[in-house]
N, C-alpha and C positions, 0 to 999 in steps of 0.2 A: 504494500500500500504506500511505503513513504515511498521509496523508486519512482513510482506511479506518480505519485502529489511532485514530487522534484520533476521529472521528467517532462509533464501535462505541457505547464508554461515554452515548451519548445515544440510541440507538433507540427507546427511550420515548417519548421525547420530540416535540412540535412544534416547525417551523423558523418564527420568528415574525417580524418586522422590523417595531421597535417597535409599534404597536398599530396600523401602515397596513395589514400582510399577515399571513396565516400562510398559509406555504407548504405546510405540510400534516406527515405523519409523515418522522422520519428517514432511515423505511426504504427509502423513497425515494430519497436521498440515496445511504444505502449500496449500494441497488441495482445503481445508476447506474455505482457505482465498481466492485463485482465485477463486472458486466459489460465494464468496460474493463478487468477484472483478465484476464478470459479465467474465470472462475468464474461461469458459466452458471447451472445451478443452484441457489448462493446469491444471484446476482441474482435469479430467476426469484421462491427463497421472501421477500428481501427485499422487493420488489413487489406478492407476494400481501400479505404482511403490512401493505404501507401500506396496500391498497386498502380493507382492513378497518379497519386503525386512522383511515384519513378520515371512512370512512361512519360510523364509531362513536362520533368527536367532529363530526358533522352540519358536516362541509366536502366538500362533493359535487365541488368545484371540485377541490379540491384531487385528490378520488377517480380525477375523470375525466382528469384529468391522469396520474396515474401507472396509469389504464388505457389510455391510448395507450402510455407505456413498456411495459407490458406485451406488447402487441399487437407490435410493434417486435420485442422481444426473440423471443415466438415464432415469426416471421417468418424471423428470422436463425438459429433453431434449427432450419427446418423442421420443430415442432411443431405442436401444435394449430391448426389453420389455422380451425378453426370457432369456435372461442372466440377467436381473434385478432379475428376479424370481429365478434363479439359484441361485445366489449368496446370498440370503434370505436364503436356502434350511439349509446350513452348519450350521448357527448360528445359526437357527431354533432349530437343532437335537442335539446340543453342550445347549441349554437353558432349550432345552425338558428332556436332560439326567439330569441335573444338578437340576431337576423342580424349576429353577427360573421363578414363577408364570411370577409378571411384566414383565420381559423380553420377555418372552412369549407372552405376550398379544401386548408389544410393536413391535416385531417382525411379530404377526400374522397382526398387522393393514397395516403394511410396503407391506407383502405381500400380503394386502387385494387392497391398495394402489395400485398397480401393475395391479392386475386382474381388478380394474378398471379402470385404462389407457388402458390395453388391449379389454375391448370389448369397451370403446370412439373411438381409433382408428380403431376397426374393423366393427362397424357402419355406416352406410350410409351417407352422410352429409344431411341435414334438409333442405331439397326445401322451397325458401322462394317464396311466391305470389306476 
């Protein structure tokens, strides 16, 4: 919670480390933290909001990054399980291009992760006697 309250006053903003990185939007960050808050939902809009604030200052890395947190999250809420897969899809083909092997592997489990919330939810439930 205090991370969160410290952190809030900069959502505007980019997470930079000196001129080697910029890790992309805040909201990210904050995301990150309501989700460990148990606040779902304001993860969820923190999230959407980075994934927009990356692609709108043209850091796609950074985008696809906080589009696996995305994916993750809907996973764990059993939401949207087809836009979880989506949003896998980009950072997939950005890991594929670049053949960063790990990333790759870590990406394909994310989307392995998905395919199997998808067919738990599209199972019958288990008649108990």
């Amino acid at each position: 919670q205090v991370l969160y309250e410290l952190l809030e006053p900069f959502r505007e903003r980019n997470v930079q480390v000196t001129q080697a990185a910029c890790w992309g939007s805040v909201e990210r960050f904050l995301g990150l933290l309501a989700a460990v808050r148990g606040h779902l939902d304001e993860a969820q809009a923190h999230l959407e909001s980075a994934i927009a604030k990356n692609e709108a200052c043209a850091n796609p890395a950074a985008a696809w990054l906080v589009q696996r947190d995305l994916a993750k999250l809907l996973v764990v809420r059993h939401g949207d399980l087809d836009r979880a897969a989506e949003l896998l899809r980009e950072p997939l083909r950005a890991a594929e291009a670049t053949n960063t092997r790990s990333l790759i592997e870590r990406i394909r489990a994310e989307a392995e992760a998905v395919e199997r919330e998808r067919a738990a939810s599209s199972s019958p439930p288990i008649a108990h006697a």
